[in-house]
C-alpha positions in Angstrom: 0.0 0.0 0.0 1.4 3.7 -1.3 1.1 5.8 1.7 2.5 9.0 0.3 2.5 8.6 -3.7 5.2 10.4 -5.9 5.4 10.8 -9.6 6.4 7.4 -10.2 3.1 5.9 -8.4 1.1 8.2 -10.7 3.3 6.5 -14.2 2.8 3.1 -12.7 -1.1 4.1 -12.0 -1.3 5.9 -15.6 0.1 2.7 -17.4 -2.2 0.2 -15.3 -5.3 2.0 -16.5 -3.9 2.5 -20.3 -3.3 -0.8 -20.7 -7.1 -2.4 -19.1 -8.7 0.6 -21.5 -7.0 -1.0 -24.8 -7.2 -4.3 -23.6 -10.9 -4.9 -22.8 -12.2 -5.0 -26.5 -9.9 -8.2 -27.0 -11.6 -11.5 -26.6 -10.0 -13.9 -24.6 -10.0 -17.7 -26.2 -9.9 -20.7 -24.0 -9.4 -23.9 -25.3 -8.0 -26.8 -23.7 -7.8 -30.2 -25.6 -8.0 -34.0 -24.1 -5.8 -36.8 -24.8 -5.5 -40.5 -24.2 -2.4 -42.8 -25.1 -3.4 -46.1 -23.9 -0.6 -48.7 -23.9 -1.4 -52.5 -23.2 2.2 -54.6 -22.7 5.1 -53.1 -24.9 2.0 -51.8 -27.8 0.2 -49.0 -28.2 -3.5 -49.7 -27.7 -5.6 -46.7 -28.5 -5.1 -42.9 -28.7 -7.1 -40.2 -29.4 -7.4 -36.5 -29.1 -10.2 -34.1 -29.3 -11.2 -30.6 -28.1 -12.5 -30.3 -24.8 -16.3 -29.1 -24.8 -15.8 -26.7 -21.7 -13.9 -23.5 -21.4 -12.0 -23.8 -18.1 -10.3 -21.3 -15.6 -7.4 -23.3 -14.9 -5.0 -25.5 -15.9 -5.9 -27.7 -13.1 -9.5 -27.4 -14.3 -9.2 -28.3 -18.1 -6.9 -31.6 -16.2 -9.8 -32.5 -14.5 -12.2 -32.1 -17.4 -9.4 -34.3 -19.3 -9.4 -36.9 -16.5 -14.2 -37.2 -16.2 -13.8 -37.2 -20.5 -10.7 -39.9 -20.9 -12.4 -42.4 -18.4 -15.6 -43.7 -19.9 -13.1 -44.7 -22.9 -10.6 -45.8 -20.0 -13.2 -48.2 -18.3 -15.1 -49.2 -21.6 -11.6 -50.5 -23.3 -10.9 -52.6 -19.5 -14.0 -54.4 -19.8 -13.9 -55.2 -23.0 -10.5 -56.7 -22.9 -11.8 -58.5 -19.2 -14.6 -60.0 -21.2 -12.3 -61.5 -23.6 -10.1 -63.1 -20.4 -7.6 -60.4 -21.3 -5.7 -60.0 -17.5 -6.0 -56.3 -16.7 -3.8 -54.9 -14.5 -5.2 -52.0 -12.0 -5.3 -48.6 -14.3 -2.9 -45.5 -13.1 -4.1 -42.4 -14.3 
């Protein structure tokens, strides 16, 4: 907190609000995207990569949104490879 502001203050303050004025017309653009490498024994099983459907307001958002969109594919590729007597080792994600 300034207590007794000097010229300087007043540039710093000057430069803060210049720069929010010619800043606020631009449009910020969020896009995050999810991907899943799946690897069963020494070969790759599946991967994919898409666009996330949700703008997020963190890195460790959009991570989250990654993790709830990668593990229907996740769990739907374990059972399917269970059904077929495939041994399927506990996930790490």
């Amino acid at each position: 907190m300034v207590k007794s502001p000097d010229e300087d203050n007043y540039k710093i303050l000057t430069s803060v609000i210049q720069y929010i004025r010619y800043t606020q017309p631009i449009k910020l653009t969020i896009e995050c995207h999810t991907g899943i490498f799946m690897i069963i024994r020494k070969g790759r099983m599946n991967t994919s990569s898409c666009k996330q459907k949700l703008n997020t307001k963190s890195s460790t958002e959009a991570e989250l949104v990654s993790s709830d969109d990668a593990i229907g594919q996740i769990l739907l590729t374990k059972h399917l490879l269970a059904a077929q007597g495939v041994h399927v080792p506990t996930t790490t994600i």
